[in-house]
C-alpha positions in Angstrom: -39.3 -14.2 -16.4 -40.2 -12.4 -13.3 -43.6 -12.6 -13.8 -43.5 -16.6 -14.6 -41.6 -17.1 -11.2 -44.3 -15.6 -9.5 -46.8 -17.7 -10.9 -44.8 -20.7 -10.5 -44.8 -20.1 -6.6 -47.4 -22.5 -6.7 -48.4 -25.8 -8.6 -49.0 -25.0 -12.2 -49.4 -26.6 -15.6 -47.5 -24.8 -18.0 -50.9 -24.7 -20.0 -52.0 -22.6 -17.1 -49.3 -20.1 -17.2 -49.6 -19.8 -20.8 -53.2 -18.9 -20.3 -52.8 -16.4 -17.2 -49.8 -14.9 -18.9 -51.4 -14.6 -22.3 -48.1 -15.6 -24.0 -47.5 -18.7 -26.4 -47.5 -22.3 -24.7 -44.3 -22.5 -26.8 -42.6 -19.5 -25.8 -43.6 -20.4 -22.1 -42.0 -23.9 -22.6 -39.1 -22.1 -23.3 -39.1 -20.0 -20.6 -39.5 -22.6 -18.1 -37.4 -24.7 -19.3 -34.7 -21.7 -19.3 -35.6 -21.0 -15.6 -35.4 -24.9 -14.7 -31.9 -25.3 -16.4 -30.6 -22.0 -14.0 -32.2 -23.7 -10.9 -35.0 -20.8 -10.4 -37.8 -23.1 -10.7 -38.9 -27.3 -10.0 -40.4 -29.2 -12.9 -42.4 -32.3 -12.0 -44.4 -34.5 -14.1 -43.2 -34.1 -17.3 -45.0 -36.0 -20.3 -45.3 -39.5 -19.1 -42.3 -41.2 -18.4 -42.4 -43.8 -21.4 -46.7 -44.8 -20.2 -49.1 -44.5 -22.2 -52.2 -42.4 -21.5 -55.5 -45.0 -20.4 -57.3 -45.7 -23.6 -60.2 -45.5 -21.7 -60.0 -42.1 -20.5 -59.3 -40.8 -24.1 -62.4 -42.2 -25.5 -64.4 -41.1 -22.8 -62.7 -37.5 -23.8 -63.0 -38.2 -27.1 -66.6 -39.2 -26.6 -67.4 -36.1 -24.5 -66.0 -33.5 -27.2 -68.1 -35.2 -30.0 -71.2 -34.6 -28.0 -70.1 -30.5 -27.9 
């Protein structure tokens, strides 16, 4: 936990501390969510609010990994 606070000093996805941690995006999302709940940590932007993602933008992703 120690180690995710420090990372968390800072902006980050919780994609990104999976990755720089080398741990599971699930066991991070339980971490964070663990550290939220005791007040340790901020969470903003979670998922989007009821909107749905542009259409656009996923094709042009969608597009982009055909093309790999």
């Amino acid at each position: 936990m120690r180690a995710v606070i420090g990372l968390c000093r800072r902006l980050r996805s919780v994609a990104e501390v999976s990755a720089l941690l080398k741990m599971p995006l699930g066991v991070v999302r339980v971490l964070l969510g663990d550290l939220a709940d005791q007040g340790r940590i901020r969470v903003y932007g979670i998922g989007y609010g009821g909107c749905r993602p542009d259409r656009a933008l996923l094709e042009r992703v969608l597009s982009g990994l055909s093309g790999l």
